[in-house]
N, C-alpha and C positions, 0 to 999 in steps of 0.2 A: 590093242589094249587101250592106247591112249581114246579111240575113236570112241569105245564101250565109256569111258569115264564120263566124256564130252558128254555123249548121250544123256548118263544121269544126270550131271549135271544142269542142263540143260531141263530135262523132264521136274527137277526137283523148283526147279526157280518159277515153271508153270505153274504147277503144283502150287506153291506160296502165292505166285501173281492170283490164282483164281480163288484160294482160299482167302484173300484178304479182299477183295471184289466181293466177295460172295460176304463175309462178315460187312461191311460196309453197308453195302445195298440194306442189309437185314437191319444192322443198330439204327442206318436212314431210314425205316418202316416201322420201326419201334420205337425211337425215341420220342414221337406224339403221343404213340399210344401211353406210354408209361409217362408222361407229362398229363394227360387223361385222368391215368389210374392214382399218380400221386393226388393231383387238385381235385378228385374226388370220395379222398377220404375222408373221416368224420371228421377228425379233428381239425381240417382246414372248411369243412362246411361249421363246426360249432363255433368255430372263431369268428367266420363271418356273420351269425348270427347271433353271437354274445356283442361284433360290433355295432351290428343293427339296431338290435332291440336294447343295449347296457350298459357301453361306451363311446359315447354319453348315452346315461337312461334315456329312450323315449318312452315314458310312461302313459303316455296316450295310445302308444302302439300296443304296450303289453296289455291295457285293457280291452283295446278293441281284439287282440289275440288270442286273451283266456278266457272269452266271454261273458264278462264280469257284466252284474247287473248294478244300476247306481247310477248315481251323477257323475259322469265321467269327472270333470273337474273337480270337485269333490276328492276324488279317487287320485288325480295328480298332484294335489296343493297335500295330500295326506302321505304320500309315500315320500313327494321331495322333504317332507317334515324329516318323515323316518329314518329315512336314511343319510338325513343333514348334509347331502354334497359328499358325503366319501365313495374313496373309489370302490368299483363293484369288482370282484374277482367269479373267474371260473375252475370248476374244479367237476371233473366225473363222477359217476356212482353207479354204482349197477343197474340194471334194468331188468332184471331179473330173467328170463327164459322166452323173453320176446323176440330177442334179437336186436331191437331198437337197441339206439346209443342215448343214455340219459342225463342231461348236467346239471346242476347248483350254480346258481348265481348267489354269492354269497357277497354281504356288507359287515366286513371285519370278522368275528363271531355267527353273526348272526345269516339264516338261511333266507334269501327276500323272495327268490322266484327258480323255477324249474322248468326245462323246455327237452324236449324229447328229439332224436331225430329218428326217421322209418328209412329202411334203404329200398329203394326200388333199381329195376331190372332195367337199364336203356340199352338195344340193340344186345352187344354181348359185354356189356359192362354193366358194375353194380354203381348207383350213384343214392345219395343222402339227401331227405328233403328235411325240413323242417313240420315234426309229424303233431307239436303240441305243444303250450305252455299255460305254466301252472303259478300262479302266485301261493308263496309260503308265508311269507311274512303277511301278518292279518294288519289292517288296513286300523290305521289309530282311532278308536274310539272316544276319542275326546273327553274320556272319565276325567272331570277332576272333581274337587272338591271347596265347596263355596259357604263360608261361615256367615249366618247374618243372626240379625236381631229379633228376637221372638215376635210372632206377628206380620214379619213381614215375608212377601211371595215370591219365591222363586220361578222365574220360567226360561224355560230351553226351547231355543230353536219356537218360541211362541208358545209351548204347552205350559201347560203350571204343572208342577212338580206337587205330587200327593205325600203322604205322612212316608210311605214305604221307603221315600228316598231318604228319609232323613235317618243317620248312622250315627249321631253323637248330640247330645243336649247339654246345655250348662245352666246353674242356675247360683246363687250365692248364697254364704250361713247368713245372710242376712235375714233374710225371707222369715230366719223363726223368731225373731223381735220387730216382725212386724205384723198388720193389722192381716186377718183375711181377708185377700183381695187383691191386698198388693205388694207387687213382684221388686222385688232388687231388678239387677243386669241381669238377663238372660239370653241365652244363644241357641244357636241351630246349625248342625253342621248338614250338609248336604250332600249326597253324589249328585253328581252332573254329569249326562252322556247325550253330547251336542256340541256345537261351534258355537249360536250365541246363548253367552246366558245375562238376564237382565232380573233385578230383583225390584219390588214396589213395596213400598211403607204400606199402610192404613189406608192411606187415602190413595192407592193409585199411581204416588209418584214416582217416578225412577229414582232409585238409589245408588250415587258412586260406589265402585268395585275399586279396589287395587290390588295388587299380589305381593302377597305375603315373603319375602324371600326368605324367610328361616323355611316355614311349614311349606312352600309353594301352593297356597290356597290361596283362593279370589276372596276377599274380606270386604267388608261395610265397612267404611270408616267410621270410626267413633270420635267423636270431637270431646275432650274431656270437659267435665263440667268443674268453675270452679265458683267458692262460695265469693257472696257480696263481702261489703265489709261490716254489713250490719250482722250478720250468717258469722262469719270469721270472730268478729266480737263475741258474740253469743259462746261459741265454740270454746274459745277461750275463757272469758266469764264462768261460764258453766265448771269446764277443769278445775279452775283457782278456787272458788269459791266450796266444792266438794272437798279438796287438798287441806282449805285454810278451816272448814267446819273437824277433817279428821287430826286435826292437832288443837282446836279449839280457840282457833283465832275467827269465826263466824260461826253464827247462829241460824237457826231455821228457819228465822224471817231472810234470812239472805239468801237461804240455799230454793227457798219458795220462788224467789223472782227469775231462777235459771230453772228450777226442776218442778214438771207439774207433781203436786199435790195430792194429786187423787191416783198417780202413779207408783207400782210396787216397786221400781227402783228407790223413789223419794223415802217411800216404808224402811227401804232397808238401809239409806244411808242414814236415817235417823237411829236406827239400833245396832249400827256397827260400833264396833270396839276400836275407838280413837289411838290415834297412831304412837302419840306421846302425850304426858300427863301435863307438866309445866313447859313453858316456852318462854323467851325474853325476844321473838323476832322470828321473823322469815326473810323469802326473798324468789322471787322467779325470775331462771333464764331461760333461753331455747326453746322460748313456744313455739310446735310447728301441727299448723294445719295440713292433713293431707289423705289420701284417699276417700276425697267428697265424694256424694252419690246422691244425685236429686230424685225425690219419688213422688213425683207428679208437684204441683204446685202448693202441696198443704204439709210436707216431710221432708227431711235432709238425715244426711248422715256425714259423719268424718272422725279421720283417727287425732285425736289431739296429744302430744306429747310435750312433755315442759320437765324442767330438773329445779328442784324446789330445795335449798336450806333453809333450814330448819335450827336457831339458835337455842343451843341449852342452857338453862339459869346459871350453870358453873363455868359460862363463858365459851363452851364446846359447840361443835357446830354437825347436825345430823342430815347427811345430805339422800334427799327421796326420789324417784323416779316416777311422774305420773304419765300414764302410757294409756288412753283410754278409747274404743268409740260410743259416739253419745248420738244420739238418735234423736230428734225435736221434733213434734207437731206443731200445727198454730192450732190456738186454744182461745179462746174469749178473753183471754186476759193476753196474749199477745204469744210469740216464741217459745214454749218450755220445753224441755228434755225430757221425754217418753222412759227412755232406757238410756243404760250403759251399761258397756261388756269391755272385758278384756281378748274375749277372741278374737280371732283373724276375718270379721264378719264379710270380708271382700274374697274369702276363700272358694274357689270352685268344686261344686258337687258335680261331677260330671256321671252323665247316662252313655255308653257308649253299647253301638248294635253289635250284635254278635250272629253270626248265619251260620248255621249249618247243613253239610250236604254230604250225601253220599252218589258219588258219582255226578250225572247233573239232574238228583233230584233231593230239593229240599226237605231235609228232616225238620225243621223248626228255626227260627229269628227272635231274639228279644232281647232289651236294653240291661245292662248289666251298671249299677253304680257306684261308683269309686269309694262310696260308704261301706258297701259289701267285699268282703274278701273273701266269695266263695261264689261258683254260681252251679247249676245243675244242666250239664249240654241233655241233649234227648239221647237216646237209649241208642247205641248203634249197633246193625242191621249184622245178626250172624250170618257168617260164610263159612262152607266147608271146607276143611282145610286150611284154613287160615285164623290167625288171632289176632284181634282188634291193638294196634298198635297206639293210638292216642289220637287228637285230632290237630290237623296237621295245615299251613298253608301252603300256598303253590307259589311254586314260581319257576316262570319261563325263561331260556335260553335258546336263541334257533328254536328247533322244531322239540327239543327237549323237555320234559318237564320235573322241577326237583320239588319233594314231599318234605316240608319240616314239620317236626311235629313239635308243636307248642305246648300241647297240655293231655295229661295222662290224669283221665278219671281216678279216684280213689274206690279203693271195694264199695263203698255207697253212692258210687256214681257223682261225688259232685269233683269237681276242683278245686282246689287250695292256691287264693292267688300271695305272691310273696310281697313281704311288706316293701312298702315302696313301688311294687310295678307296677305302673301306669297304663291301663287297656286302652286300645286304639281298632277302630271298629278294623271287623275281619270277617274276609269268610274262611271257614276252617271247614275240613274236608276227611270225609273217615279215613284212615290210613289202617294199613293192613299188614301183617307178614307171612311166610308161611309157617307152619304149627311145627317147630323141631330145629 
Protein backbone atom coordinates (compact mmCIF):
# COMPACT_ATOMS: atom_id res chain seq x y z
CA UNK A 1 0.00 0.00 0.00
CA UNK A 2 2.70 2.24 1.03
CA UNK A 3 4.61 1.40 -2.41
CA UNK A 4 0.94 2.26 -4.41
CA UNK A 5 1.05 5.78 -2.65
CA UNK A 6 4.93 6.37 -3.49
CA UNK A 7 4.05 5.56 -6.99
CA UNK A 8 1.37 8.40 -7.29
CA UNK A 9 3.22 10.46 -5.67
CA UNK A 10 5.86 10.27 -7.54
CA UNK A 11 3.83 10.04 -11.05
CA UNK A 12 1.97 13.29 -9.87
CA UNK A 13 5.22 15.58 -9.27
CA UNK A 14 6.18 14.36 -13.05
CA UNK A 15 3.14 15.24 -14.08
CA UNK A 16 3.67 19.18 -12.46
CA UNK A 17 7.63 18.97 -13.57
CA UNK A 18 6.33 18.53 -17.32
CA UNK A 19 3.31 20.63 -17.15
CA UNK A 20 5.31 23.58 -15.90
CA UNK A 21 8.26 22.79 -18.76
CA UNK A 22 5.82 22.64 -21.19
CA UNK A 23 3.85 26.18 -19.87
CA UNK A 24 7.47 27.83 -19.85
CA UNK A 25 8.78 26.82 -23.21
CA UNK A 26 5.16 28.15 -24.70
CA UNK A 27 4.90 31.72 -22.65
CA UNK A 28 9.11 31.60 -23.99
CA UNK A 29 7.48 31.35 -27.68
CA UNK A 30 4.84 33.79 -26.94
CA UNK A 31 6.04 36.38 -25.23
CA UNK A 32 7.74 38.08 -28.56
CA UNK A 33 4.89 37.40 -30.30
CA UNK A 34 2.50 39.20 -28.20
CA UNK A 35 5.19 42.06 -27.52
CA UNK A 36 4.69 41.99 -31.64
CA UNK A 37 1.01 42.13 -31.39
CA UNK A 38 0.76 44.83 -28.50
CA UNK A 39 3.48 47.49 -30.43
CA UNK A 40 1.50 46.82 -33.28
CA UNK A 41 -1.57 48.39 -32.42
CA UNK A 42 -3.09 51.47 -33.72
CA UNK A 43 -2.88 53.35 -31.01
CA UNK A 44 0.83 52.93 -30.42
CA UNK A 45 1.28 53.45 -34.39
CA UNK A 46 -0.96 56.92 -33.91
CA UNK A 47 1.06 58.08 -31.28
CA UNK A 48 4.09 57.52 -33.13
CA UNK A 49 2.67 59.48 -35.86
CA UNK A 50 0.86 62.33 -33.91
CA UNK A 51 4.85 62.44 -32.56
CA UNK A 52 6.25 62.77 -36.01
CA UNK A 53 4.18 64.76 -37.77
CA UNK A 54 2.62 67.21 -34.19
CA UNK A 55 4.77 67.03 -31.49
CA UNK A 56 6.49 69.31 -32.21
CA UNK A 57 4.37 70.28 -35.49
CA UNK A 58 6.46 69.63 -38.50
CA UNK A 59 4.53 71.56 -40.83
CA UNK A 60 6.61 71.06 -43.73
CA UNK A 61 6.11 67.39 -43.31
CA UNK A 62 2.26 67.74 -43.24
CA UNK A 63 2.35 69.54 -46.49
CA UNK A 64 4.52 67.63 -48.32
CA UNK A 65 1.99 64.59 -46.85
CA UNK A 66 -1.38 66.01 -47.75
CA UNK A 67 -0.48 67.13 -51.01
CA UNK A 68 -1.20 70.59 -50.57
CA UNK A 69 -0.58 72.76 -53.54
CA UNK A 70 1.09 76.40 -52.76
CA UNK A 71 4.23 78.00 -51.41
CA UNK A 72 5.27 75.65 -49.10
CA UNK A 73 6.61 78.33 -46.88
CA UNK A 74 3.80 80.37 -47.29
CA UNK A 75 1.95 77.35 -45.82
CA UNK A 76 4.33 77.08 -42.55
CA UNK A 77 4.85 80.83 -41.66
CA UNK A 78 0.58 80.62 -41.86
CA UNK A 79 -0.32 77.69 -39.66
CA UNK A 80 2.59 78.50 -37.01
CA UNK A 81 0.48 81.95 -37.01
CA UNK A 82 -2.66 79.80 -36.39
CA UNK A 83 -2.00 77.92 -34.17
CA UNK A 84 0.29 80.59 -32.02
CA UNK A 85 2.63 77.66 -30.40
CA UNK A 86 -0.07 75.84 -28.43
CA UNK A 87 0.02 72.40 -27.77
CA UNK A 88 -1.61 70.09 -30.44
CA UNK A 89 -3.76 67.24 -28.82
CA UNK A 90 -4.96 63.75 -30.24
CA UNK A 91 -8.13 62.35 -30.03
CA UNK A 92 -10.15 59.31 -32.48
CA UNK A 93 -13.16 59.49 -34.53
CA UNK A 94 -14.82 57.00 -36.50
CA UNK A 95 -13.82 56.03 -39.83
CA UNK A 96 -16.77 54.99 -40.77
CA UNK A 97 -17.12 51.08 -42.48
CA UNK A 98 -13.53 51.15 -43.82
CA UNK A 99 -11.89 49.60 -41.18
CA UNK A 100 -9.22 52.26 -41.24
CA UNK A 101 -8.40 53.91 -37.66
CA UNK A 102 -8.98 57.74 -38.06
CA UNK A 103 -7.64 60.69 -35.63
CA UNK A 104 -8.01 64.66 -34.95
CA UNK A 105 -5.34 66.61 -34.39
CA UNK A 106 -6.89 69.10 -32.52
CA UNK A 107 -5.41 73.13 -31.14
CA UNK A 108 -7.58 73.69 -28.12
CA UNK A 109 -11.23 73.88 -29.66
CA UNK A 110 -10.35 74.03 -32.82
CA UNK A 111 -9.93 70.89 -35.60
CA UNK A 112 -6.11 71.65 -37.62
CA UNK A 113 -5.47 68.32 -39.24
CA UNK A 114 -6.57 64.47 -39.86
CA UNK A 115 -4.53 61.49 -40.59
CA UNK A 116 -5.86 58.09 -41.22
CA UNK A 117 -4.19 54.69 -40.47
CA UNK A 118 -4.85 51.29 -43.12
CA UNK A 119 -3.98 48.04 -41.32
CA UNK A 120 -2.23 45.73 -43.61
CA UNK A 121 -1.49 41.88 -43.27
CA UNK A 122 2.60 40.95 -42.37
CA UNK A 123 3.09 37.17 -42.44
CA UNK A 124 0.29 36.18 -39.85
CA UNK A 125 0.02 39.43 -38.07
CA UNK A 126 -2.10 42.52 -38.78
CA UNK A 127 0.22 45.74 -38.57
CA UNK A 128 -0.95 49.81 -39.01
CA UNK A 129 0.68 51.97 -41.66
CA UNK A 130 0.04 55.40 -41.98
CA UNK A 131 -2.70 55.50 -44.90
CA UNK A 132 -3.38 59.57 -45.06
CA UNK A 133 -3.39 63.01 -43.91
CA UNK A 134 -5.81 65.61 -44.18
CA UNK A 135 -5.47 69.27 -43.21
CA UNK A 136 -8.81 70.84 -41.44
CA UNK A 137 -8.11 73.87 -40.30
CA UNK A 138 -8.03 76.28 -43.66
CA UNK A 139 -4.84 77.87 -44.11
CA UNK A 140 -5.21 82.06 -42.89
CA UNK A 141 -6.24 84.14 -45.48
CA UNK A 142 -4.81 87.23 -44.66
CA UNK A 143 -8.34 89.18 -44.86
CA UNK A 144 -7.91 92.22 -43.07
CA UNK A 145 -9.12 95.46 -43.47
CA UNK A 146 -7.13 98.79 -44.55
CA UNK A 147 -8.93 102.29 -44.14
CA UNK A 148 -7.37 105.14 -46.45
CA UNK A 149 -7.98 108.37 -47.81
CA UNK A 150 -10.27 108.84 -50.92
CA UNK A 151 -8.11 108.70 -53.92
CA UNK A 152 -5.57 106.98 -52.86
CA UNK A 153 -4.57 103.02 -54.19
CA UNK A 154 -4.56 100.16 -52.55
CA UNK A 155 -2.39 97.12 -53.69
CA UNK A 156 -1.79 93.51 -52.44
CA UNK A 157 0.68 91.28 -52.93
CA UNK A 158 1.39 94.01 -56.19
CA UNK A 159 -2.27 93.90 -57.66
CA UNK A 160 -4.25 97.16 -57.18
CA UNK A 161 -7.46 96.45 -55.55
CA UNK A 162 -10.68 97.36 -57.75
CA UNK A 163 -13.98 99.32 -56.44
CA UNK A 164 -15.44 95.50 -55.39
CA UNK A 165 -13.11 95.53 -52.61
CA UNK A 166 -14.20 98.44 -51.00
CA UNK A 167 -16.95 97.51 -48.03
CA UNK A 168 -17.37 100.89 -46.37
CA UNK A 169 -17.10 104.88 -47.38
CA UNK A 170 -17.09 107.89 -45.35
CA UNK A 171 -17.67 111.33 -46.13
CA UNK A 172 -18.65 114.44 -43.82
CA UNK A 173 -22.02 117.00 -43.37
CA UNK A 174 -19.62 119.22 -44.54
CA UNK A 175 -19.82 118.61 -48.13
CA UNK A 176 -23.46 120.26 -48.09
CA UNK A 177 -22.06 124.00 -47.21
CA UNK A 178 -19.71 123.61 -49.61
CA UNK A 179 -19.01 124.45 -53.24
CA UNK A 180 -19.40 121.49 -55.95
CA UNK A 181 -16.55 119.98 -56.37
CA UNK A 182 -15.14 119.92 -53.16
CA UNK A 183 -15.02 117.19 -50.84
CA UNK A 184 -14.54 117.56 -46.70
CA UNK A 185 -12.45 114.34 -45.26
CA UNK A 186 -13.32 111.38 -46.99
CA UNK A 187 -12.42 107.55 -46.46
CA UNK A 188 -12.44 104.09 -47.88
CA UNK A 189 -12.51 101.05 -46.22
CA UNK A 190 -11.04 98.08 -47.87
CA UNK A 191 -10.87 94.18 -47.70
CA UNK A 192 -7.48 92.88 -48.19
CA UNK A 193 -6.63 89.21 -48.92
CA UNK A 194 -2.73 88.99 -49.06
CA UNK A 195 0.65 89.38 -46.92
CA UNK A 196 1.74 92.84 -48.44
CA UNK A 197 -0.43 95.55 -48.65
CA UNK A 198 1.11 99.01 -49.58
CA UNK A 199 -1.22 102.14 -50.42
CA UNK A 200 -0.06 105.37 -52.90
CA UNK A 201 -1.40 108.86 -52.70
CA UNK A 202 -2.11 110.73 -56.24
CA UNK A 203 1.19 110.92 -57.27
CA UNK A 204 2.45 107.37 -56.69
CA UNK A 205 3.88 107.84 -53.41
CA UNK A 206 3.81 105.13 -50.62
CA UNK A 207 1.79 105.97 -47.78
CA UNK A 208 2.50 105.05 -44.03
CA UNK A 209 0.02 102.21 -42.67
CA UNK A 210 -0.20 101.75 -38.72
CA UNK A 211 -2.61 99.42 -36.87
CA UNK A 212 -5.39 100.63 -35.53
CA UNK A 213 -5.64 98.75 -31.96
CA UNK A 214 -9.23 99.63 -31.09
CA UNK A 215 -10.75 98.50 -34.81
CA UNK A 216 -7.43 96.05 -35.66
CA UNK A 217 -7.36 97.90 -39.11
CA UNK A 218 -4.11 99.14 -41.15
CA UNK A 219 -5.02 103.07 -41.31
CA UNK A 220 -3.22 106.05 -43.30
CA UNK A 221 -2.15 108.42 -40.75
CA UNK A 222 -3.72 111.60 -40.78
CA UNK A 223 -1.63 114.36 -39.44
CA UNK A 224 -4.14 116.85 -38.06
CA UNK A 225 -4.32 120.24 -39.57
CA UNK A 226 -4.08 123.15 -37.49
CA UNK A 227 -5.13 126.90 -38.29
CA UNK A 228 -2.35 129.81 -38.59
CA UNK A 229 -2.69 132.59 -36.33
CA UNK A 230 -3.91 134.84 -38.90
CA UNK A 231 -6.93 131.69 -39.64
CA UNK A 232 -7.31 131.51 -35.76
CA UNK A 233 -7.86 135.45 -35.62
CA UNK A 234 -10.34 135.35 -38.35
CA UNK A 235 -12.20 132.44 -36.63
CA UNK A 236 -12.51 134.21 -33.67
CA UNK A 237 -13.17 137.70 -35.13
CA UNK A 238 -15.83 136.41 -37.13
CA UNK A 239 -17.77 134.73 -33.78
CA UNK A 240 -17.41 138.03 -31.69
CA UNK A 241 -18.38 140.29 -34.09
CA UNK A 242 -21.81 137.99 -35.20
CA UNK A 243 -22.35 137.73 -31.15
CA UNK A 244 -21.75 141.70 -30.64
CA UNK A 245 -23.94 142.68 -34.07
CA UNK A 246 -27.01 140.17 -32.16
CA UNK A 247 -27.11 142.28 -29.08
CA UNK A 248 -26.24 145.37 -30.99
CA UNK A 249 -22.89 146.37 -29.93
CA UNK A 250 -21.66 146.15 -33.98
CA UNK A 251 -22.89 147.05 -37.14
CA UNK A 252 -22.88 145.72 -40.73
CA UNK A 253 -19.86 147.47 -41.66
CA UNK A 254 -18.10 145.38 -39.00
CA UNK A 255 -19.82 142.27 -39.69
CA UNK A 256 -18.83 143.01 -43.84
CA UNK A 257 -14.97 142.65 -42.84
CA UNK A 258 -15.52 138.91 -41.39
CA UNK A 259 -18.53 137.77 -43.58
CA UNK A 260 -18.65 137.94 -47.36
CA UNK A 261 -21.36 140.13 -48.47
CA UNK A 262 -22.76 138.48 -51.38
CA UNK A 263 -23.29 135.44 -49.04
CA UNK A 264 -26.83 134.04 -47.73
CA UNK A 265 -25.53 133.42 -44.30
CA UNK A 266 -24.38 137.52 -44.35
CA UNK A 267 -28.48 137.78 -45.75
CA UNK A 268 -29.55 136.20 -42.74
CA UNK A 269 -27.53 137.51 -39.99
CA UNK A 270 -28.68 140.80 -41.25
CA UNK A 271 -32.51 139.88 -40.62
CA UNK A 272 -32.18 137.96 -37.47
CA UNK A 273 -34.03 138.88 -34.55
CA UNK A 274 -31.22 140.41 -32.00
CA UNK A 275 -30.84 138.66 -28.96
CA UNK A 276 -31.45 141.48 -26.47
CA UNK A 277 -32.86 145.01 -26.98
CA UNK A 278 -30.65 147.37 -24.45
CA UNK A 279 -27.26 146.64 -23.26
CA UNK A 280 -24.65 148.66 -20.89
CA UNK A 281 -21.47 145.99 -21.85
CA UNK A 282 -20.21 142.76 -22.74
CA UNK A 283 -17.40 140.58 -22.30
CA UNK A 284 -15.69 137.25 -23.80
CA UNK A 285 -14.11 134.24 -22.17
CA UNK A 286 -13.23 130.69 -23.38
CA UNK A 287 -12.50 131.09 -26.95
CA UNK A 288 -11.66 127.84 -28.33
CA UNK A 289 -10.73 127.07 -31.86
CA UNK A 290 -11.10 123.33 -32.81
CA UNK A 291 -12.12 120.70 -35.27
CA UNK A 292 -10.14 122.86 -38.34
CA UNK A 293 -10.44 121.22 -41.71
CA UNK A 294 -8.33 122.65 -44.76
CA UNK A 295 -10.04 122.40 -48.20
CA UNK A 296 -7.45 122.70 -50.61
CA UNK A 297 -5.60 126.20 -50.34
CA UNK A 298 -8.59 128.79 -51.04
CA UNK A 299 -11.24 127.40 -47.81
CA UNK A 300 -11.05 126.34 -44.16
CA UNK A 301 -13.34 125.42 -41.77
CA UNK A 302 -13.51 125.18 -37.64
CA UNK A 303 -15.83 124.96 -34.72
CA UNK A 304 -15.59 128.23 -32.63
CA UNK A 305 -17.01 128.36 -29.19
CA UNK A 306 -16.66 131.27 -26.59
CA UNK A 307 -19.07 132.21 -23.38
CA UNK A 308 -20.20 135.76 -23.81
CA UNK A 309 -21.86 138.25 -20.97
CA UNK A 310 -23.86 140.24 -21.73
CA UNK A 311 -24.58 143.43 -19.08
CA UNK A 312 -28.30 144.60 -18.63
CA UNK A 313 -29.11 148.37 -18.21
CA UNK A 314 -30.55 147.38 -14.52
CA UNK A 315 -27.08 146.35 -13.68
CA UNK A 316 -27.99 142.38 -14.38
CA UNK A 317 -25.84 140.23 -16.25
CA UNK A 318 -27.27 137.77 -19.25
CA UNK A 319 -24.72 135.12 -19.89
CA UNK A 320 -24.86 133.50 -23.87
CA UNK A 321 -23.12 130.57 -25.31
CA UNK A 322 -21.85 130.99 -28.84
CA UNK A 323 -21.00 127.59 -30.27
CA UNK A 324 -20.66 127.85 -34.07
CA UNK A 325 -18.76 126.42 -37.46
CA UNK A 326 -17.93 128.99 -39.88
CA UNK A 327 -16.58 128.25 -43.10
CA UNK A 328 -14.25 131.09 -45.05
CA UNK A 329 -13.18 131.36 -48.71
CA UNK A 330 -10.40 133.98 -49.93
CA UNK A 331 -12.29 136.52 -51.88
CA UNK A 332 -10.73 139.81 -53.63
CA UNK A 333 -11.11 141.46 -50.62
CA UNK A 334 -9.11 139.01 -48.50
CA UNK A 335 -10.61 136.10 -45.82
CA UNK A 336 -14.44 136.17 -45.51
CA UNK A 337 -16.96 133.63 -43.98
CA UNK A 338 -19.13 131.72 -46.66
CA UNK A 339 -21.28 130.08 -44.08
CA UNK A 340 -22.06 129.12 -40.53
CA UNK A 341 -23.99 126.39 -38.93
CA UNK A 342 -24.62 125.02 -35.81
CA UNK A 343 -24.48 121.27 -36.92
CA UNK A 344 -21.95 118.81 -36.21
CA UNK A 345 -20.46 119.48 -39.78
CA UNK A 346 -17.22 116.97 -38.95
CA UNK A 347 -20.07 114.22 -38.65
CA UNK A 348 -19.68 110.89 -40.68
CA UNK A 349 -22.09 109.77 -43.34
CA UNK A 350 -21.00 106.52 -43.66
CA UNK A 351 -21.81 103.94 -46.88
CA UNK A 352 -21.37 100.54 -45.66
CA UNK A 353 -21.39 97.00 -48.23
CA UNK A 354 -23.78 94.65 -47.58
CA UNK A 355 -23.54 91.01 -49.77
CA UNK A 356 -25.79 88.66 -50.03
CA UNK A 357 -25.71 84.88 -50.63
CA UNK A 358 -27.52 81.86 -50.88
CA UNK A 359 -25.43 79.08 -50.41
CA UNK A 360 -22.05 80.11 -52.39
CA UNK A 361 -23.86 81.94 -54.78
CA UNK A 362 -24.56 85.61 -54.83
CA UNK A 363 -27.94 87.09 -54.67
CA UNK A 364 -26.87 90.93 -54.88
CA UNK A 365 -24.20 93.59 -53.00
CA UNK A 366 -24.85 97.28 -52.29
CA UNK A 367 -23.91 100.15 -50.03
CA UNK A 368 -26.48 100.88 -47.45
CA UNK A 369 -26.01 104.64 -45.51
CA UNK A 370 -26.10 105.45 -42.15
CA UNK A 371 -28.71 108.22 -43.36
CA UNK A 372 -31.09 105.46 -44.30
CA UNK A 373 -32.83 103.32 -41.72
CA UNK A 374 -34.20 100.76 -43.97
CA UNK A 375 -32.63 98.92 -46.90
CA UNK A 376 -34.33 96.16 -49.30
CA UNK A 377 -31.92 92.73 -49.31
CA UNK A 378 -33.07 90.69 -52.74
CA UNK A 379 -35.78 88.44 -52.65
CA UNK A 380 -34.64 84.98 -51.20
CA UNK A 381 -34.73 81.66 -53.14
CA UNK A 382 -37.93 79.26 -52.12
CA UNK A 383 -37.20 75.91 -50.90
CA UNK A 384 -39.55 73.13 -50.34
CA UNK A 385 -40.20 72.39 -47.27
CA UNK A 386 -38.56 74.89 -45.66
CA UNK A 387 -39.34 78.70 -44.64
CA UNK A 388 -37.15 81.51 -45.11
CA UNK A 389 -35.77 82.28 -41.61
CA UNK A 390 -34.05 85.78 -41.98
CA UNK A 391 -30.58 86.55 -43.20
CA UNK A 392 -28.04 85.47 -41.15
CA UNK A 393 -24.03 85.58 -40.57
CA UNK A 394 -21.71 82.73 -40.21
CA UNK A 395 -19.31 81.86 -38.05
CA UNK A 396 -16.80 79.26 -37.65
CA UNK A 397 -15.63 76.83 -34.86
CA UNK A 398 -13.30 73.72 -35.86
CA UNK A 399 -15.09 72.19 -38.61
CA UNK A 400 -18.51 73.62 -37.38
CA UNK A 401 -20.62 76.25 -38.69
CA UNK A 402 -23.12 78.62 -36.56
CA UNK A 403 -26.09 80.76 -38.52
CA UNK A 404 -27.04 84.02 -36.76
CA UNK A 405 -29.59 85.71 -38.10
CA UNK A 406 -29.41 89.40 -38.06
CA UNK A 407 -32.26 90.64 -39.91
CA UNK A 408 -35.83 89.47 -40.71
CA UNK A 409 -37.49 91.06 -43.69
CA UNK A 410 -40.81 92.68 -42.98
CA UNK A 411 -44.05 91.65 -45.20
CA UNK A 412 -42.78 94.28 -47.83
CA UNK A 413 -39.48 92.92 -47.87
CA UNK A 414 -37.32 95.66 -46.57
CA UNK A 415 -35.68 95.86 -43.00
CA UNK A 416 -36.06 98.24 -40.38
CA UNK A 417 -32.77 99.16 -39.02
CA UNK A 418 -33.07 100.37 -34.99
CA UNK A 419 -32.15 103.65 -33.98
CA UNK A 420 -28.79 103.84 -33.03
CA UNK A 421 -27.42 100.68 -34.81
CA UNK A 422 -24.42 101.16 -36.60
CA UNK A 423 -24.03 98.77 -39.84
CA UNK A 424 -20.70 97.19 -40.38
CA UNK A 425 -19.99 95.68 -43.87
CA UNK A 426 -21.26 91.96 -43.90
CA UNK A 427 -22.00 89.12 -45.72
CA UNK A 428 -25.39 87.70 -44.66
CA UNK A 429 -26.42 84.28 -45.88
CA UNK A 430 -30.23 83.01 -46.50
CA UNK A 431 -30.92 80.97 -43.50
CA UNK A 432 -33.66 78.39 -43.51
CA UNK A 433 -35.89 76.26 -41.25
CA UNK A 434 -37.98 73.53 -41.64
CA UNK A 435 -41.94 74.39 -42.37
CA UNK A 436 -43.66 73.07 -38.68
Amino acid sequence: MRKISLFYKVLLGFLLALLAMFLLIRFALLRPWLTRYEAAQPKHTSQEVFADLFSPADWGKVYDLSGLEGDREDFIRSMEELTGGRELTLVETSAGLSGDRRYIVKSGADNVAAFTLASETEGKQVAWRLDGVELLMGRREDARLVRTLAGQRVLVDGAELGEDCQVQTTETAAERYLPEGVHGRRTVLWRAQGRDVTVLDGEGREVPLTLDGTTGWLVVEEPAAEPTEEERELLIGAAEVYARYMIRAAGSAQVQKYFDSESAIYRTIRSSEIWIQTTSGHSFSDETVREFYRYGEDRFSARVSMHMDVKRSNGTTKPYEVDSTLFFHRTDGGWRAFEMTNVDVQEEIVRTRLTFMDGETELGSFFVSSQDRSFTPPAAPERSGQHFAGWAVQSREGNSVTMTVRFQPSEDGTVALPAGYDLEPMTLYAAYEAEG
